[in-house]
TIROMAR-382658 format. One record per atom (N, C-alpha, C): residue in one letter; x, y negated, z negated. Coordinates in steps of 0.05 Angstrom, whole numbers, plus 5000, padded with zeros to 4 digits. Layout:
TIROMAR-382658
AXYZ/...
This chain:
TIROMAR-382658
X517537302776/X518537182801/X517337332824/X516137162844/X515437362869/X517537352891/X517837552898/X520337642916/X518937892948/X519437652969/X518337712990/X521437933006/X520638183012/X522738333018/X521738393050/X523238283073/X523038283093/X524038523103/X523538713113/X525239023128/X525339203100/X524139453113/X523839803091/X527039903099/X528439803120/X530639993119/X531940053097/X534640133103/X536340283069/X536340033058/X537239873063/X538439573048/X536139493039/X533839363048/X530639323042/X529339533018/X529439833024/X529339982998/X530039952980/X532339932973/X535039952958/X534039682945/X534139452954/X532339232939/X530939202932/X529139412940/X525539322926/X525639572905/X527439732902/X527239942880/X529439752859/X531339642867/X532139532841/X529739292837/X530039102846/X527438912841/X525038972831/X523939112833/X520939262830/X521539382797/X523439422786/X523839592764/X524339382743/X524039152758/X524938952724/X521338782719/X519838782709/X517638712694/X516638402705/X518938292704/X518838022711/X518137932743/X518738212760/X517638132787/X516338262803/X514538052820/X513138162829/X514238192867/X513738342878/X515338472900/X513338562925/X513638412943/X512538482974/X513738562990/X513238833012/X515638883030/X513538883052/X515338783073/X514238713102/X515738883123/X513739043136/X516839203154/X513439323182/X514539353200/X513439523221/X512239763219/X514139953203/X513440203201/X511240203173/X509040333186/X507340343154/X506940603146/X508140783169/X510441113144/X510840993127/X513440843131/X515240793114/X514540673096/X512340343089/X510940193082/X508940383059/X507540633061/X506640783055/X508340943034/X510641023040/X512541223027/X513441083000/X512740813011/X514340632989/X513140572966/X509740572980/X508240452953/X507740712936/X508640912947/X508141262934/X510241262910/X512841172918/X515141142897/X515740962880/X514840642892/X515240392869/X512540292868/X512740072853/X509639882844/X511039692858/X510839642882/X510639402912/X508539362923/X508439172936/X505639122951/X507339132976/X505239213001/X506639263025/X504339063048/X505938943068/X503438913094/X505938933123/X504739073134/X505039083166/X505938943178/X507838853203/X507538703221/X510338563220/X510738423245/X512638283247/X513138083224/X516137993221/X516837943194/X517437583197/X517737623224/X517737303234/X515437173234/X512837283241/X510437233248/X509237033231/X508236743226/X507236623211/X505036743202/X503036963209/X500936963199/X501437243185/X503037413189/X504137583164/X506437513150/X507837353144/X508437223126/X506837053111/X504637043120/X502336883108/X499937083090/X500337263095/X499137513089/X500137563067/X503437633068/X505337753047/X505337503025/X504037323029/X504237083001/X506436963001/X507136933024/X509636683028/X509536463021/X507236303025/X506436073000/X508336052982/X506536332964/X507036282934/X510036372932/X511436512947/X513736722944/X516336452930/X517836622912/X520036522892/X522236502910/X523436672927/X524836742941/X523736982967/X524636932995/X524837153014/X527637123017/X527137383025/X530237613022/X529437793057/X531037623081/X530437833107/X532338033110/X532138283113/X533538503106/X533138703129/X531338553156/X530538723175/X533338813204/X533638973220/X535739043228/X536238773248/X534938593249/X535538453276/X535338183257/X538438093277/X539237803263/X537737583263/X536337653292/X535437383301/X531737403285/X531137593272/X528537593269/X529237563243/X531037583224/X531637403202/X532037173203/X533037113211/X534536703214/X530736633220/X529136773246/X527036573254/X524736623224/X524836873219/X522836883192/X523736663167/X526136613155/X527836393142/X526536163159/X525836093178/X525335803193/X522235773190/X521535953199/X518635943190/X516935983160/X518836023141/X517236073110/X518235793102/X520335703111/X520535443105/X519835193121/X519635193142/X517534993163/X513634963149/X512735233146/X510935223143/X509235293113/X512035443098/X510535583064/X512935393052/X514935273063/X516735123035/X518835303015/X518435533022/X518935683006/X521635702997/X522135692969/X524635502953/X527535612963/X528335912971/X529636032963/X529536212994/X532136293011/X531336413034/X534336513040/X534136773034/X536937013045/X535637133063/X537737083087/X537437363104/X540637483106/X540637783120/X542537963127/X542337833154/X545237743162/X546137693195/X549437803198/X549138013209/X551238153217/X553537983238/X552437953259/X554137853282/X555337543267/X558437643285/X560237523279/X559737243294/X559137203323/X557336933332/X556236743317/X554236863296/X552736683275/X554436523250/X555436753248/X556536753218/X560736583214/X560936603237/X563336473229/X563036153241/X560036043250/X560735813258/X558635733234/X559835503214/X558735403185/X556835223205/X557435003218/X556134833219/X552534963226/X552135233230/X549235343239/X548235313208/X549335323192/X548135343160/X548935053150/X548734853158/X548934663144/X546634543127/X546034333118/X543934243115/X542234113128/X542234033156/X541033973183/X540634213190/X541034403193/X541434723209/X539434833199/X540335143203/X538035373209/X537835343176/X535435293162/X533935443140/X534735703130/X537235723117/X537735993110/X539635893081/X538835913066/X540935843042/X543436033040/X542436193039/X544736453028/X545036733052/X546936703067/X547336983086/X548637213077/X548837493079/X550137593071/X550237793096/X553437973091/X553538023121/X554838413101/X553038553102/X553138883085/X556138913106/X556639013137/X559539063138/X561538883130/X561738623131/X564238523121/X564538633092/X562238563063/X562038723035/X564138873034/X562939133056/X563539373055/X566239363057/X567939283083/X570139243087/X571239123069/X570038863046/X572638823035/X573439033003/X570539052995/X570739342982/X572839522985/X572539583019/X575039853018/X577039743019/X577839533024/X580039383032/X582239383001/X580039262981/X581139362945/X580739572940/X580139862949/X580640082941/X583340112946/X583940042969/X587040232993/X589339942979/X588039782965/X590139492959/X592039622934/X589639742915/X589739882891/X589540132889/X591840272890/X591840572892/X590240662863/X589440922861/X588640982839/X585340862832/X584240752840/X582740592829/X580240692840/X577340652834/X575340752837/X572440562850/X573740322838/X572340072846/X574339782837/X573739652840/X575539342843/X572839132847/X572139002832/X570238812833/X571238492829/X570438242836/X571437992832/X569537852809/X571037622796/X569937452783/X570337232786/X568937032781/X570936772775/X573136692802/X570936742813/X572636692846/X575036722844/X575137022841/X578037302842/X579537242821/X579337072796/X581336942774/X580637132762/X578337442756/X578537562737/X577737872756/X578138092745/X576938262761/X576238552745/X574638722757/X573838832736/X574939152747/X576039282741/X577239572747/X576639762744/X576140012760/X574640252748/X577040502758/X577540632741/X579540882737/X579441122726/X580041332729/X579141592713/X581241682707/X580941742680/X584441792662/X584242112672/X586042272673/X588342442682/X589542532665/X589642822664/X592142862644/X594842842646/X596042812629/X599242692636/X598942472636/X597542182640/X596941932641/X597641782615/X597941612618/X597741362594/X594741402583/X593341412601/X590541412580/X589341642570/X589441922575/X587242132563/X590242202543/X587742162521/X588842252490/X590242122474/X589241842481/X590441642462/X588141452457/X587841362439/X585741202428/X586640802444/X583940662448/X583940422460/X586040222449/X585640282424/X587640122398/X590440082413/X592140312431/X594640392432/X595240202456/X592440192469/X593640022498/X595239742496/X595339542474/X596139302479/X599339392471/X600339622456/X603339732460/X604539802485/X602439922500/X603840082528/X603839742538/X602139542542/X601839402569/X602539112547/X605138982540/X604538872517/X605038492534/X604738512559/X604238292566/X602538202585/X600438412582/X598438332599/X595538362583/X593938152591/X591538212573/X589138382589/X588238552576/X586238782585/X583638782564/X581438842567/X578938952553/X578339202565/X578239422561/X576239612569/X572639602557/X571739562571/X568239572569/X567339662570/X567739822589/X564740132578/X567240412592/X566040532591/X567440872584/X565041092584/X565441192609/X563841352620/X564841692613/X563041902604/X563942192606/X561742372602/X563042482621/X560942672629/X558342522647/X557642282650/X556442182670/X553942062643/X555541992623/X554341812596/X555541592588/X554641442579/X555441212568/X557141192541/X559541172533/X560241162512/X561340892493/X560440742473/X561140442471/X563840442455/X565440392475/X568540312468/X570440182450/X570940302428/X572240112410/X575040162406/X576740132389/X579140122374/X579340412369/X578440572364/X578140882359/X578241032368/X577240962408/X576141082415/X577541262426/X578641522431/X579841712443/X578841682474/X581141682492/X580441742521/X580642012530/X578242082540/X580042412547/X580242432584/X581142662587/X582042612606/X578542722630/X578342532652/X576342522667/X574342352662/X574642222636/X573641972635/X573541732654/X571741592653/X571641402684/X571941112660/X573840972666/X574340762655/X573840522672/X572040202661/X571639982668/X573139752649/X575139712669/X577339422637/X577039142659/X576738992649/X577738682661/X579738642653/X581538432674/X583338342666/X584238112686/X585837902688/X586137702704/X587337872726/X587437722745/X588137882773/X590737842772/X592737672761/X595037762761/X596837902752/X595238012735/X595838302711/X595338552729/X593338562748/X591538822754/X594238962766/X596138902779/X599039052794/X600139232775/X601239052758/X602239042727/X600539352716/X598139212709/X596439482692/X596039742701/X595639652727/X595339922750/X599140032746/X600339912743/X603140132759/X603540172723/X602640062703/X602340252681/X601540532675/X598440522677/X597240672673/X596640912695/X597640862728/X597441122745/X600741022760/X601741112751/X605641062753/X605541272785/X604241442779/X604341652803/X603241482826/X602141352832/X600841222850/X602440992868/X603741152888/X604541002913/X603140762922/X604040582935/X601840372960/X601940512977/X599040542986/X598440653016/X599940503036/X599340713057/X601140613081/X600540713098/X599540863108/X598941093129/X595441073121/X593540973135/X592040963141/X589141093155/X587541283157/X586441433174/X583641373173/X582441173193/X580241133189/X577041323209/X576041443209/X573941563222/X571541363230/X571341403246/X569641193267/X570240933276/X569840813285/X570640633300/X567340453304/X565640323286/X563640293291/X564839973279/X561939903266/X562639613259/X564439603231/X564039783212/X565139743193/X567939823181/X568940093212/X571040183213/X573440043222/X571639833250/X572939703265/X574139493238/X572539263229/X573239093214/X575639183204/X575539463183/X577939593164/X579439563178/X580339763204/X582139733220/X583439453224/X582139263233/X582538943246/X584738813213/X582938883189/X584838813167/X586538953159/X586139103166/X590039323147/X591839303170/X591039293194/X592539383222/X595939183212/X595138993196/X597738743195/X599538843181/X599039043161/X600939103140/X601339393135/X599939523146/X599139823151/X599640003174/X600040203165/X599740393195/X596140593205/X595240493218/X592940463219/X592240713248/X590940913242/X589841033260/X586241013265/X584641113283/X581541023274/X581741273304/X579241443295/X578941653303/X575941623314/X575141563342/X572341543353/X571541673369/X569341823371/X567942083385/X567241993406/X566641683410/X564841583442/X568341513447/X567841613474/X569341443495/X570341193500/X567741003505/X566840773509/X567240623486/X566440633470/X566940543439/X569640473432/X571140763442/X574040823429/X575840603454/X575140573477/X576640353491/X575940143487/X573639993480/X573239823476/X573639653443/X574839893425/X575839743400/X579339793413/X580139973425/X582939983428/X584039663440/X581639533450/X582039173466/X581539063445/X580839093424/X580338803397/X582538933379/X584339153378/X586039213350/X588139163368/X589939053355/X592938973361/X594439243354/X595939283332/X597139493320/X596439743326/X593839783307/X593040073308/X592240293327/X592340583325/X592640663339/X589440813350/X588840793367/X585640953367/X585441153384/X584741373370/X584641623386/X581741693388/X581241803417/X577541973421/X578342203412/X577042253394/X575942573387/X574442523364/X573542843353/X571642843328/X574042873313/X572642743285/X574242703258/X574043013238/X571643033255/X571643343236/X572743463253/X574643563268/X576243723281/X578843763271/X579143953264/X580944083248/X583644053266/X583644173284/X585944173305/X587843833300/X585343683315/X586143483325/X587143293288/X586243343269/X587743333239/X590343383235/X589743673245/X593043633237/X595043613253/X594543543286/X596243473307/X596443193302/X595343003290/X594942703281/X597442763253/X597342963238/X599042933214/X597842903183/X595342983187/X593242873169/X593942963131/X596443113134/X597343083110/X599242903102/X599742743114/X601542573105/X600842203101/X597042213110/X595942083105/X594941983076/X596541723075/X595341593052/X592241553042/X591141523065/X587641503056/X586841593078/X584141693080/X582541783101/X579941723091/X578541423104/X577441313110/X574441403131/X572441553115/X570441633131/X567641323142/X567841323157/X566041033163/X564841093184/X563541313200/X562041353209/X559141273202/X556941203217/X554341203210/X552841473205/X553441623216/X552541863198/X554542063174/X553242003136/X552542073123/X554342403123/X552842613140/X553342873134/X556542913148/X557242703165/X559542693185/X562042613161/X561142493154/X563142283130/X562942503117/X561542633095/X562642813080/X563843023091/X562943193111/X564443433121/X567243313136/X567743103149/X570643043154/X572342923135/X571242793108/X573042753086/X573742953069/X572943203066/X573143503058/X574943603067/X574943603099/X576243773117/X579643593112/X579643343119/X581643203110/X583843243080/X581143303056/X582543283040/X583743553034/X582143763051/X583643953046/X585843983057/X586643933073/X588443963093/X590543763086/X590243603068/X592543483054/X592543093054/X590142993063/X590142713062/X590042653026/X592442453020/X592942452987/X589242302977/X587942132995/X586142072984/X583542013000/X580842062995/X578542153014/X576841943004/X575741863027/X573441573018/X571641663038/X569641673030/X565641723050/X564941473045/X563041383067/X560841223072/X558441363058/X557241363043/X554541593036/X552141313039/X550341353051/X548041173049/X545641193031/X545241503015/X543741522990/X545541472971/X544641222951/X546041192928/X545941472908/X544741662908/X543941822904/X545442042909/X546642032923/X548942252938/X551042242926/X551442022911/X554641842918/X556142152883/X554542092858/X556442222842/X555542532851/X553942672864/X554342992880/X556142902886/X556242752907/X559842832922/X562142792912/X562342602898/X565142522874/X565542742861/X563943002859/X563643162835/X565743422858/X566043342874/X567843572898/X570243452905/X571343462929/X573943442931/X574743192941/X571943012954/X571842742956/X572742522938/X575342342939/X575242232913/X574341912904/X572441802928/X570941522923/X569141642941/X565641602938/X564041552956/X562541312944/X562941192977/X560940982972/X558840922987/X557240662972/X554740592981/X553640342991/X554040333016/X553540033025/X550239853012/X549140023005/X546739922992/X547439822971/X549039922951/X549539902924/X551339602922/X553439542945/X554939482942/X552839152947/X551539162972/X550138902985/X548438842968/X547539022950/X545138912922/X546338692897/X547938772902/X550838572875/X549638292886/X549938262921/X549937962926/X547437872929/X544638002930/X542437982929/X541537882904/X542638082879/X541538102855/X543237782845/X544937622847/X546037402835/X544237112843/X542837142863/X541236892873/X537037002858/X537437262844/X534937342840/X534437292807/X536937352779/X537237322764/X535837022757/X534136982727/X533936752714/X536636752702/X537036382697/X538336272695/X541336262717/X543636182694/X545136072715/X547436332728/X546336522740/X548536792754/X549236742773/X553236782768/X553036662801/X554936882814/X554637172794/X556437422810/X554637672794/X553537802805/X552438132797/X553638282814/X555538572795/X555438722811/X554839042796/X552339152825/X551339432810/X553739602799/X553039742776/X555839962766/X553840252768/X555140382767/X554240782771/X551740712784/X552040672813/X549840772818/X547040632821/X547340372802/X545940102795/X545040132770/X545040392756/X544340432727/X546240232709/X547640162715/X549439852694/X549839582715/X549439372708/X551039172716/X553539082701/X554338962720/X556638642711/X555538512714/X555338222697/X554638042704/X556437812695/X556237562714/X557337292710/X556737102709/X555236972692/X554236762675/X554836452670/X554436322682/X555036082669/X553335982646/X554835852626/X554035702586/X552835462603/X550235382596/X550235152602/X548035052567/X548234782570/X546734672539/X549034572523/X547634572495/X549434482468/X548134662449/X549334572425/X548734812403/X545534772394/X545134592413/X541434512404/X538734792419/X540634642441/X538734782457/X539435052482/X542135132465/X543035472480/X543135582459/X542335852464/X543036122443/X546336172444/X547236072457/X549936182461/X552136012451/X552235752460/X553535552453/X554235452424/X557935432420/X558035392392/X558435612377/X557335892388/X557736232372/X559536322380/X560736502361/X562736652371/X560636922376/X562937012394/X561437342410/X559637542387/X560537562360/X558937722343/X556837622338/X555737352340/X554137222329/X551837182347/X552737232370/X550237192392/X548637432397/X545137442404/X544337692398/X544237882422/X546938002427/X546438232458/X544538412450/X543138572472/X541638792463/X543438992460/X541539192453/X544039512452/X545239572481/X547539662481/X549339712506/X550939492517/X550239232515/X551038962525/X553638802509/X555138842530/X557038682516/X558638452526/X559838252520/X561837992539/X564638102535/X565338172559/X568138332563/X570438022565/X569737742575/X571837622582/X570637322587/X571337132581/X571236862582/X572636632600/X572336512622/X572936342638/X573136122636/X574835982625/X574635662621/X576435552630/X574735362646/X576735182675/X578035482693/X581635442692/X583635652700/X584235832674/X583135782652/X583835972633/X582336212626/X583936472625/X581936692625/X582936782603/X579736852590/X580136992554/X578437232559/X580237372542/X579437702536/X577637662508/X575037642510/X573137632495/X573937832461/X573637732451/X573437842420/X571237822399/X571137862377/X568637822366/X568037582351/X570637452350/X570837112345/X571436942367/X570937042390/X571536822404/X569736652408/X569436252406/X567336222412/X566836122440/X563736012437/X562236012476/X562535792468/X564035622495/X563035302498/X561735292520/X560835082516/X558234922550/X560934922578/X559435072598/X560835092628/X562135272615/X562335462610/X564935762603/X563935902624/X565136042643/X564136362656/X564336632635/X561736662626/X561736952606/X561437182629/X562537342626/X563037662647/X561737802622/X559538002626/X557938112618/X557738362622/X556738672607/X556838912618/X554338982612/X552839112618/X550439152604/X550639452621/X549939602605/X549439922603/X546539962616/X545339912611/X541739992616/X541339732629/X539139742643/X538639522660/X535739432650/X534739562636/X532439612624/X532439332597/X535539312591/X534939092567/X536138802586/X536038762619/X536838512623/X535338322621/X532738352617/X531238082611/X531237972587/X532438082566/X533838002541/X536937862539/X538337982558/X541337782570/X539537622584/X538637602599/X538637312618/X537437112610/X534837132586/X533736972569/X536436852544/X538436962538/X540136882523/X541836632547/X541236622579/X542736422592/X541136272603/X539236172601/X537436032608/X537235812596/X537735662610/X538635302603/X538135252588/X534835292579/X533435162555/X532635452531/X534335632528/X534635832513/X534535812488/X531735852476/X532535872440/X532036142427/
């Protein structure tokens, strides 16, 4: 597949290093800076050209013609939407995402219609981000919260604890503790390895656990298995930028919501869009002003600053000082398990997170949900069965019978409103949503050839 990558920034990297690493594609990045353009072709096998990204005659350059999909990823809205207008005015080109932030564009549908601006698929990295944290602070305890099956299934990530329901009891035991709710655990992480999960398997404690289960169980499972775990309520968000503000704007309804901003200007001018919450100027890394705020009695403390070194040193300072739970912004995916490995207890990665919705419109066959796991070293995936037992590998088999590669497994099955906890007899019919785990990313062109319409 050729895949035209418009903008080197984080988001633009972050795509052409997952993209670039699967065999099947081939990858152009188009950006201004030819540092950066340069740095890139030093680290991945990309092809790079110069120049404005809107420009018909470097998009003509970068093989927009031929290109499978462009993907605009550059910082400015309006030079995505016009590059999307022009690969399709003039190259046809089948397939056209851009990143458009502003809320102007994006909340009026009729701009994306099918008369409208040439943009199939938008994606907007701060809202992501926000609703991400939004299911961290929903779900105490929890490490990640991912959707399926348009939210009918969801996928959970947890780290067993001693004293817990889970470290030191084998997987077998869980359908006793939780005996009316249905669960799979899928993969089982320790020590920062992969371990494949069965009936046997002992949990110990610091293990990072991934289970599906229908979303109306997840309350249920969660106040099982972390009993200690309050609903937040007390709120503490650091910065006040675009992605702090959003958080703020959504918890402010049900929450007690503080947001802590260093500019002035900034800090009055979100104190006029938040109803509820409360916004104070100062630095977040200031100790003083922590614990004159009360910062031990904070349920979460929410680092969302744009700078990286700011988020970690004020989610530290926080958690020492007594916030029950510490969340960073980190912008190197790369950063994210160093910091988990300290007193920080989620960092995350807006790269990691905006690649999930990139990577579902890039997949062969029919994907209509990816989302990266550790880091992007595993996916989830969500699959639609399409065929008959003629002409799918899948259709008609039960789960043992179909050939996953090593690491890959079907955690859960979607049919119509009915959600099945996959087994080794369960079988695949045509239109099912299969939820998928794959460990290595290295064997997905072996899953995605098993979903491909005309698959034998």
């Amino acid at each position: 597949m050729k895949i035209l990558i418009l903008g080197a920034g984080q988001v633009g990297r972050t795509a052409a290093q997952h993209l670039s690493r699967e065999e099947a594609n081939e990858v152009t990045v188009v950006d201004l800076n030819e540092d950066t353009l340069r740095e890139l072709q030093d680290r991945m096998d990309v092809r790079t050209v110069a120049g404005n990204a809107a420009f018909p005659t470097v998009l003509e350059a970068a093989g927009a013609a031929e290109a499978d999909i462009i993907v605009a990823l550059t910082s400015s809205d309006e030079v995505n939407m016009m590059a999307c207008e022009v690969a399709f005015a003039l190259f046809r080109t089948p397939t056209k995402i851009a990143r458009i932030r502003a809320a102007e564009y994006t909340e009026r549908a009729a701009l994306f219609g099918a008369d409208a601006l040439k943009v199939d698929v938008f994606i907007n990295p701060e809202q992501l981000v926000t609703e991400y944290v939004q299911r961290l602070i929903y779900f105490p305890g929890t490490l990640q919260v991912l959707d399926f099956a348009d939210g009918r299934v969801r996928l959970v990530g947890v780290r067993a604890r001693d004293g817990g329901l889970l470290a030191g009891h084998s997987l077998s035991e869980l359908p006793r503790h939780l005996p009316e709710a249905q669960v799979r655990v899928i993969a089982i992480y320790r020590d920062g390895r992969s371990i494949a999960p069965d009936g046997a398997t002992v949990i110990a404690a610091g293990d990072e656990l991934f289970f599906l289960a229908a979303r109306e169980d997840i309350r249920r499972i969660m106040s099982a298995l972390r009993h200690a775990d309050d609903p937040a309520r007390r709120i503490v968000i650091a910065g006040g930028g675009n992605i702090g503000c959003r958080l703020a704007k959504t918890l402010e309804k049900h929450n007690q919501v503080k947001v802590i901003e260093r500019d002035a200007r900034r800090a009055r001018r979100i104190s006029e869009l938040l109803e509820n919450a409360i916004v104070l100027h100062g630095d977040a890394a200031d100790e003083q002003l922590l614990i004159e705020e009360n910062i031990d009695s904070a349920d979460v403390f929410a680092a969302m600053t744009n700078s990286e070194e700011a988020n970690i040193l004020s989610a530290m300072l926080a958690k020492r000082l007594g916030a029950h739970k510490a969340i960073a912004l980190i912008n190197r995916p790369s950063y994210t398990e160093l910091v988990e490995s300290g007193p920080i207890d989620i960092a995350i990665s807006p790269q990691t997170i905006t690649i999930g919705s990139l990577l579902a419109h890039v997949r062969r066959g029919d994907v209509v949900r990816v989302h990266a796991l550790r880091r992007g070293a595993a996916e989830a995936i969500e699959a639609v069965v399409h065929g008959d037992e003629h002409s799918s590998s899948v259709v008609g088999r039960a789960v043992e019978d179909i050939g996953l590669p090593e690491g890959a497994s079907i955690g859960a099955v979607v049919r119509g409103d009915e959600v099945i906890m996959a087994h080794h007899d369960t079988l695949i019919q045509a239109d099912d949503h299969v939820i998928l785990f794959l460990a290595d990313r290295r064997h997905l062109e072996a899953v995605e050839r098993l979903f491909l319409r005309s698959a034998r």
